[in-house]
DOMAR-983754 format. One line per field, with one value per residue (C-alpha): x, y, z; residue in one letter; residue number from 1. Coordinates in pm, 1 decimal, always signed. Last residue first. Layout:
c1 X; ... $
c2 Y; ... $
c3 Z; ... $
vokol a; ... $
ropa NUM; ... $
This chain:
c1 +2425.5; +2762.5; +2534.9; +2780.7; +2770.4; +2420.6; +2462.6; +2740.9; +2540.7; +2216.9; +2430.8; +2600.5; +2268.7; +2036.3; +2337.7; +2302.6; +1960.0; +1927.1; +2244.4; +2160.3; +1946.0; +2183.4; +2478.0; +2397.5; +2247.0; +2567.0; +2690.2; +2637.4; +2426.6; +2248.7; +2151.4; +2009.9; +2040.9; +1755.1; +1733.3; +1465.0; +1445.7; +1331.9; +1058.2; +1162.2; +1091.2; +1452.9; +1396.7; +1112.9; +1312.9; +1628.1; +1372.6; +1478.0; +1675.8; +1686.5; +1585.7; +1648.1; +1474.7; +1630.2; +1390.7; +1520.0; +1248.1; +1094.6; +739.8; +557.5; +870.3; +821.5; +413.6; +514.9; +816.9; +604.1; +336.4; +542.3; +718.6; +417.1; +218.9; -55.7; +63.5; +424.7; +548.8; +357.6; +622.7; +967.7; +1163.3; +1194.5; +1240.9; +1103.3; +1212.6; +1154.8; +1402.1; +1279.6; +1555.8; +1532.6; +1193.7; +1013.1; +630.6; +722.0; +620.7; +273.4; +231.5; +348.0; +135.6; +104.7; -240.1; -340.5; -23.9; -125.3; -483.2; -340.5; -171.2; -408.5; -611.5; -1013.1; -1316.4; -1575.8; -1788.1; -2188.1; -2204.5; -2128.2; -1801.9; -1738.3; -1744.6; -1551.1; -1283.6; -1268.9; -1228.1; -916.8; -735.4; -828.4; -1046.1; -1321.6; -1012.7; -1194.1; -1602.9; -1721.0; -1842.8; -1963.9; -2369.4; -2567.5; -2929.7; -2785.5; -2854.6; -2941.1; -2628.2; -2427.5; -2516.8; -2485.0; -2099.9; -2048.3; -2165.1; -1903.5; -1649.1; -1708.8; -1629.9; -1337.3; -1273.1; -1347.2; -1105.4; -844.0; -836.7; -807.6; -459.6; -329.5; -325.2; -55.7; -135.4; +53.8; -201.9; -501.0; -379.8; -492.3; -741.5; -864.0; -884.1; -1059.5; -1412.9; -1393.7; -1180.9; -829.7; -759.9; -485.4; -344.9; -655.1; -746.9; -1098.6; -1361.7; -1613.5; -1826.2; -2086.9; -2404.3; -2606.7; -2339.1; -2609.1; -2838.7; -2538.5; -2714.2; -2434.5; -2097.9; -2048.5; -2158.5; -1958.1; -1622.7; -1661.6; -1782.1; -1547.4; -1483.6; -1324.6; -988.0; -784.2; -429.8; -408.9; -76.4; -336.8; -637.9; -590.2; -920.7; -1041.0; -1328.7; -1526.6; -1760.0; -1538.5; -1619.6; -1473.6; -1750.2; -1754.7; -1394.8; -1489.3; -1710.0; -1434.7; -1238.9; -1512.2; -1526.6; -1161.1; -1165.9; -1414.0; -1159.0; -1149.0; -888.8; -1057.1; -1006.7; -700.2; -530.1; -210.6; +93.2; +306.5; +137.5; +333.2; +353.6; -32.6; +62.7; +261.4; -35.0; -243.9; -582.9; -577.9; -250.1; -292.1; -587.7; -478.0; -731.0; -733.9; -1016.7; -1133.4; -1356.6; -1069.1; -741.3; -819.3; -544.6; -572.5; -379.9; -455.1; -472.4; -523.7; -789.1; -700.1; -927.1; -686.2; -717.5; -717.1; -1014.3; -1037.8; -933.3; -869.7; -645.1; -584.0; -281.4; -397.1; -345.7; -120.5; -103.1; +263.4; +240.2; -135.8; -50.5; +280.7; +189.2; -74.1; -251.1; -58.2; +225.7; +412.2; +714.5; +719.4; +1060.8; +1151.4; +1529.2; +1694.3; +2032.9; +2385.9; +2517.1; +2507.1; +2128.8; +2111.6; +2260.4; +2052.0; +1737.9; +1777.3; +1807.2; +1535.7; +1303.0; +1437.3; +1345.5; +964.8; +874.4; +991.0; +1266.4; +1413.0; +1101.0; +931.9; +1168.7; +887.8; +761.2; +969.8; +899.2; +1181.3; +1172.6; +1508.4; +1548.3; +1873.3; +1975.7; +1863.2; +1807.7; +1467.8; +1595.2; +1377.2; +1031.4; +771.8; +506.8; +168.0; -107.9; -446.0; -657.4 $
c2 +1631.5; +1592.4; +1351.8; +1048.2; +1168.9; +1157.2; +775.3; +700.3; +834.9; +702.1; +351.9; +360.0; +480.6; +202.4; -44.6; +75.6; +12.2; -321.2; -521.0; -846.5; -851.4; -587.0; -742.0; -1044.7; -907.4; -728.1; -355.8; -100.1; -331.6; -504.4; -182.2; -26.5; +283.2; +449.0; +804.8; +985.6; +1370.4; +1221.0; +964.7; +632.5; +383.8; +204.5; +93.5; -159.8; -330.0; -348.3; -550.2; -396.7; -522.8; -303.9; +18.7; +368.4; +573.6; +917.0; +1226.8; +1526.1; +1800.3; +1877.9; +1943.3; +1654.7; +1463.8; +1444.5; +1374.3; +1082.9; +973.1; +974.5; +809.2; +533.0; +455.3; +419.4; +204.9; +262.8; +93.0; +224.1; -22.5; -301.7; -345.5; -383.0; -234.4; -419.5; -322.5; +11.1; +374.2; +717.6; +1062.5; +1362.6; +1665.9; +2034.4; +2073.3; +2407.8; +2287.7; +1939.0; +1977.3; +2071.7; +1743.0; +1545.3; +1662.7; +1376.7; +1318.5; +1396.8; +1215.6; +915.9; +878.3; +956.9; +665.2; +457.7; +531.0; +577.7; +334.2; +454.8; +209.2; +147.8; -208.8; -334.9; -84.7; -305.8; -619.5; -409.2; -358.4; -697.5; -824.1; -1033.5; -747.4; -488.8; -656.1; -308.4; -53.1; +54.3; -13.9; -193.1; -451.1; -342.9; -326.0; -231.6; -383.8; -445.2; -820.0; -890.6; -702.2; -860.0; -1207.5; -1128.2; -986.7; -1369.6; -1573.0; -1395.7; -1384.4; -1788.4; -1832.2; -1638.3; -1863.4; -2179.6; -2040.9; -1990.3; -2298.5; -2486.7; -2269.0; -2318.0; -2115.9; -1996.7; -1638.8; -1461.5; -1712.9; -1586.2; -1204.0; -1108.1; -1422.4; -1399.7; -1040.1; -989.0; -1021.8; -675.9; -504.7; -433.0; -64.6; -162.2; -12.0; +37.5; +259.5; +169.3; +429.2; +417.6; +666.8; +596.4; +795.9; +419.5; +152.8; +39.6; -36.9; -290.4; -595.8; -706.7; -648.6; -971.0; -1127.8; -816.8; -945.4; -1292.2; -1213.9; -967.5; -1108.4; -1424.9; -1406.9; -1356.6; -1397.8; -979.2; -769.7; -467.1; -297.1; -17.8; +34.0; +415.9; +388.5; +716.2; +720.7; +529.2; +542.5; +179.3; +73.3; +133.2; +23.9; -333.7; -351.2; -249.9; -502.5; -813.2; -668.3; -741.4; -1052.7; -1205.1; -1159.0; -1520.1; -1786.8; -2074.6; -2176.8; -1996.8; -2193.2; -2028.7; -2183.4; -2177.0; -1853.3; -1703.3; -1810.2; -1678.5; -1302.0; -1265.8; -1277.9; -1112.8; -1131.7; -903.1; -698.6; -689.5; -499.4; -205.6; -26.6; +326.4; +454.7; +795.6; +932.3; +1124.9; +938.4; +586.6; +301.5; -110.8; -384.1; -715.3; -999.0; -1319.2; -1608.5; -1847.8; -1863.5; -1905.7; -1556.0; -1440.6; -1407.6; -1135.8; -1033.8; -653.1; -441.2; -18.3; +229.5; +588.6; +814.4; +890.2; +743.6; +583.3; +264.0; +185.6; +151.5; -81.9; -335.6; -228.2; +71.7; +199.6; +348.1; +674.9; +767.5; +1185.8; +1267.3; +1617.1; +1647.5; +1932.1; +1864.6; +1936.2; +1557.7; +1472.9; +1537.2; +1348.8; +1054.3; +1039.9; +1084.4; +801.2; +587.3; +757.1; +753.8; +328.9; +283.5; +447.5; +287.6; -12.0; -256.2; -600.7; -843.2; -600.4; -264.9; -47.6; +277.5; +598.2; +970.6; +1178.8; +1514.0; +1689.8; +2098.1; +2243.9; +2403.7; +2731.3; +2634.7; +2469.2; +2102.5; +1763.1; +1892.7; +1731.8; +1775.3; +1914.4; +1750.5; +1583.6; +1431.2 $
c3 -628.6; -905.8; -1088.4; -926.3; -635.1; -578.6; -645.4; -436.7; -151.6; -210.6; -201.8; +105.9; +278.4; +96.2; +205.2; +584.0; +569.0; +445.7; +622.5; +527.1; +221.6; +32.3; +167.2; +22.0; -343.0; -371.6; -292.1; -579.2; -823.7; -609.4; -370.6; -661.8; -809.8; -1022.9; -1248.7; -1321.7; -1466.0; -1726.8; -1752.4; -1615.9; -1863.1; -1879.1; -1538.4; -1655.0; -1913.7; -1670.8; -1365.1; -1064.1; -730.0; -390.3; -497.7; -462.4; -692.8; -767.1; -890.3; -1029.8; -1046.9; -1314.9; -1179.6; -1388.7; -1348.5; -994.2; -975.4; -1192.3; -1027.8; -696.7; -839.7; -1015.5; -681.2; -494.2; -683.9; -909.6; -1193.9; -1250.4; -1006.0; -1151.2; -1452.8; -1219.3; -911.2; -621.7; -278.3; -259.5; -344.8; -354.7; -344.5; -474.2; -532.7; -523.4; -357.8; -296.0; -387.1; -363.7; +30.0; -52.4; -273.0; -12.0; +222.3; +474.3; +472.7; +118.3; +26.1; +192.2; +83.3; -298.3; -249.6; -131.2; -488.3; -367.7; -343.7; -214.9; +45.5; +0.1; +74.1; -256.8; -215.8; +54.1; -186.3; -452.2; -262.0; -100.3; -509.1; -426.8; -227.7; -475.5; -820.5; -758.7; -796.6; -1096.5; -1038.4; -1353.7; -1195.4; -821.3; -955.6; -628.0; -578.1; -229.2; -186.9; -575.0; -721.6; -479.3; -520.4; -926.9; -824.0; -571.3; -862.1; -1097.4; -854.6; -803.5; -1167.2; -1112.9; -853.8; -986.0; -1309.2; -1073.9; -908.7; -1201.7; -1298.8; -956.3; -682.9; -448.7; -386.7; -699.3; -932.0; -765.1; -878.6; -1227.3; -1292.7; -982.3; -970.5; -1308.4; -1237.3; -990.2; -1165.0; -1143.3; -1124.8; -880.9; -590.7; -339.3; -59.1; +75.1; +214.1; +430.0; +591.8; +841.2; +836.8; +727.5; +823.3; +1034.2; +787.0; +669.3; +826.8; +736.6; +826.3; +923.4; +591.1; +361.4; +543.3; +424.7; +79.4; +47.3; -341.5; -196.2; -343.7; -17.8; +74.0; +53.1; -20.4; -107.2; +71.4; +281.4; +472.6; +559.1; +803.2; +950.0; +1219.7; +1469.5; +1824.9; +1953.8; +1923.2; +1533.2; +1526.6; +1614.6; +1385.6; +1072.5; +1247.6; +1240.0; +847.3; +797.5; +994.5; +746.3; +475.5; +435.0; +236.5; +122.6; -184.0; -174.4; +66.4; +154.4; +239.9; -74.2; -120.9; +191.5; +534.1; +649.2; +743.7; +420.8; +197.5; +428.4; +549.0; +856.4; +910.2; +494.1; +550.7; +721.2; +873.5; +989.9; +1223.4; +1199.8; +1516.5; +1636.2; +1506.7; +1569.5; +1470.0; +1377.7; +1530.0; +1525.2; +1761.7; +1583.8; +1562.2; +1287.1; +1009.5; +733.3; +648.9; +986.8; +1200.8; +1479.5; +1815.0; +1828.5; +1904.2; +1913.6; +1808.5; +1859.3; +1553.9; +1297.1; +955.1; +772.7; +968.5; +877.4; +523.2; +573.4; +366.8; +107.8; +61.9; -155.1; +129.3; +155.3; +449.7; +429.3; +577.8; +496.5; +388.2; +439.4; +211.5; +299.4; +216.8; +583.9; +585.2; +303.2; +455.5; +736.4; +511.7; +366.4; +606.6; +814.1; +497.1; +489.3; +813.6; +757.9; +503.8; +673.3; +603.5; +521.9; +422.0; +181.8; +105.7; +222.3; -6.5; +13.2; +0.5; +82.6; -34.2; -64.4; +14.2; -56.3; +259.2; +402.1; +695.1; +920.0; +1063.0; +970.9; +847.9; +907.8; +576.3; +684.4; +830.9; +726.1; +954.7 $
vokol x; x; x; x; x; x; x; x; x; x; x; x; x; x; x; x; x; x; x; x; x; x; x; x; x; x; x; x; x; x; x; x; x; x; x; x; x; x; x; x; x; x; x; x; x; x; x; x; x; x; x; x; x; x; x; x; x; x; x; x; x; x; x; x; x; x; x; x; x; x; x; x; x; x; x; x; x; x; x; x; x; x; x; x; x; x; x; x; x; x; x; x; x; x; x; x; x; x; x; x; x; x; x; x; x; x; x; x; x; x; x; x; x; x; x; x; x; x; x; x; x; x; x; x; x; x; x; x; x; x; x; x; x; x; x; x; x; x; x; x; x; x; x; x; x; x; x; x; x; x; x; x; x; x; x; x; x; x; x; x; x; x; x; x; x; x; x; x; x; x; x; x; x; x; x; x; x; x; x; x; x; x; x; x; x; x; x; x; x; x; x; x; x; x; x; x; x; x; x; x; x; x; x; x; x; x; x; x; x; x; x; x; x; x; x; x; x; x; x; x; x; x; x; x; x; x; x; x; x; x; x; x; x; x; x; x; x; x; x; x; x; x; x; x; x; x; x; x; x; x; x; x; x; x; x; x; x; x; x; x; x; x; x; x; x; x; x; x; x; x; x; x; x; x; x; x; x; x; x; x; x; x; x; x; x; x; x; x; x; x; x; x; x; x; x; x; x; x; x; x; x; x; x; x; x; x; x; x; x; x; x; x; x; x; x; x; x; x; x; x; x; x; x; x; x; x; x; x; x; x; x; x; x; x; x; x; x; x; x; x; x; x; x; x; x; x; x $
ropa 347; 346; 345; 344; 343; 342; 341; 340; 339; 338; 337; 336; 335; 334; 333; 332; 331; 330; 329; 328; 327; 326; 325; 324; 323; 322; 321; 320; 319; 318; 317; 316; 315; 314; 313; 312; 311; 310; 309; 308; 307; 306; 305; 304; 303; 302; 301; 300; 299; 298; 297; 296; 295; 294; 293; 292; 291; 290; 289; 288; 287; 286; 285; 284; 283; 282; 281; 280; 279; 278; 277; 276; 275; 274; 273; 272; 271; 270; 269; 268; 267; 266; 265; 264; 263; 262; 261; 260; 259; 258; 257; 256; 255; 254; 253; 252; 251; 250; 249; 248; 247; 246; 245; 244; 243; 242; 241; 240; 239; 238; 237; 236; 235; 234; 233; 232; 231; 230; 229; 228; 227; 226; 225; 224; 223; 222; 221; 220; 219; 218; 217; 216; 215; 214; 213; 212; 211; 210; 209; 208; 207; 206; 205; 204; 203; 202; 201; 200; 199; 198; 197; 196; 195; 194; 193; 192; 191; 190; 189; 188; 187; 186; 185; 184; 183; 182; 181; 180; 179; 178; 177; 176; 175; 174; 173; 172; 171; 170; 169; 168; 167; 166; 165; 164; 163; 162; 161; 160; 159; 158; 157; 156; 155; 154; 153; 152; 151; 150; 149; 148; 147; 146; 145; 144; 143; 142; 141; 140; 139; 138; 137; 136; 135; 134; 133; 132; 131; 130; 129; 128; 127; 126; 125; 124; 123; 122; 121; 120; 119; 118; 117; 116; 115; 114; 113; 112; 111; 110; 109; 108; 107; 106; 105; 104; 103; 102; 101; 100; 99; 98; 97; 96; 95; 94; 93; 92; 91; 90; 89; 88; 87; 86; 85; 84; 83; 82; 81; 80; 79; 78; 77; 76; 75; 74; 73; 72; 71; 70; 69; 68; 67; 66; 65; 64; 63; 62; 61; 60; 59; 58; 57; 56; 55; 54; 53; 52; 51; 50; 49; 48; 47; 46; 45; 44; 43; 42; 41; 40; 39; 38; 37; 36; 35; 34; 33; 32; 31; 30; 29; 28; 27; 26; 25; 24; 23; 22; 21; 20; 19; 18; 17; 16; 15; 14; 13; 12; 11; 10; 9; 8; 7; 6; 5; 4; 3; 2; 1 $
């Protein structure tokens, strides 16, 4: 599946890789690389537009392939129609399309007692008719804490997943008996409710381990998506970083090869973006190369800026243009503001 970096116009102008996560709520991976890139192009660069995801939100966006739908169960066990893509006989899923956070109103709407990811295994069937022999599922920005219990059920009996590959892109190390503790909270539950579910993780890991004589607890990545990782990995999946998924695809790493400048970004900058996220993997990979790296953002947290490694630097849209404007009129304030900031280094 893997293809090489697009590139936006071939010259002999400074070369600027632009590899952005989504600004939640306002703008796409994708809108904000074309946002960016406009005004780099403009600024003499040659940008190469390589939109990156962690598996979360906005996963299935940044792979080709042939968009398909299926009917399946939400997290509050609604039926929806969902989209998922084929490329050849790989199918992309993103699970967040499924059983997400956002897709259910929020965690002031979500019931995390009860919140399923059986949709997520009704889509990874689906795809097998559909021709699939190869599954990669983003898992991230879930509503679930139910250990993949209710994907693992329809997926089962998994003798059929025998010759099948699956893999799930996470972007946490979490484990598996952590998530609820970790994450539960984020999705709308209370402290009580917590504990019964990290007391049902527990049950759900020894049900597991008895089913497929598989032991998921000390998997890294296992605690993804409310411990859905770790339930597919129960069922033979490997679990792999989503980011790493994307750049293999996309080529990032290829395309640093003759880069002046990086530029990243996402809506909010603070602790968790150096833990597997986008942002702190592209900074990383930057800094590890020298070269100058900006981070676009729309808010950040000053404690967490104040660890980028050198070559580094952030702008956000707050700062340059107001916490209104930023919300309102997304990418044009990411373009005012990349601009001010090269600028500003003399870039």
């Amino acid at each position: 599946m893997a293809g090489p970096a697009r590139l936006q116009k071939t010259s002999s102008a400074k070369v600027a890789v632009v590899a952005p996560d989504k600004f939640r709520g306002t703008a796409s991976a994708a809108e904000v690389a074309g946002a960016l890139s406009e005004t780099l192009e403009s600024l003499g660069y040659q940008p190469r537009l390589l939109p990156m995801s962690d598996g979360g939100e906005g996963f299935l966006d940044v792979f080709p392939g042939i968009t398909r739908n299926a009917v399946v169960t939400a997290a509050d066990w609604r039926r929806i129609s969902v989209e998922y893509k084929m490329n050849g006989d790989t199918a992309v899923i993103e699970m967040a399309k499924v059983a997400g956070l956002t897709l259910v109103g929020g965690p002031s709407k979500n019931e995390p007692m009860t919140a399923t990811t059986r949709g997520v295994g009704e889509l990874i069937k689906a795809a097998a008719f559909a021709g699939a022999r190869k599954f990669i599922v983003g898992c991230g920005g879930s509503a679930t804490t139910d250990g993949g219990l209710g994907a693992v059920d329809v997926l089962e009996p998994i003798q059929w997943l025998k010759g099948l590959e699956l893999v799930v892109a996470v972007d946490v190390d979490t484990l598996f008996l952590d998530a609820a503790a970790e994450f539960s909270p984020q999705k709308g539950a209370s402290s009580a409710q917590a504990a019964l579910l990290s007391a049902r993780l527990r049950a759900v890991e020894q049900q597991y381990r008895a089913r497929f004589g598989r032991s998921i607890s000390s998997i890294r990545g296992g605690g993804a998506a409310g411990g859905l990782a770790g339930g597919l990995a129960a069922v033979g999946a490997r679990i792999i970083s989503g980011f790493e998924a994307v750049a293999e695809e996309n080529g990032f790493y290829e395309a640093l090869c003759d880069a002046s400048l990086v530029v990243t970004g996402e809506g909010y900058l603070d602790a968790q973006s150096f833990q597997g996220k986008v942002v702190g993997q592209v900074v990383r990979a930057a800094a590890d190369r020298s070269i100058q790296c900006l981070v676009v953002v729309g808010d950040l947290d000053v404690e967490a800026a104040s660890h980028l490694p050198d070559p580094a630097w952030v702008s956000s849209l707050a700062h340059e243009v107001g916490v209104e404007r930023a919300f309102e009129d997304t990418l044009a304030s990411i373009r005012e503001t990349l601009r001010f900031a090269l600028r500003s280094r003399g870039l």
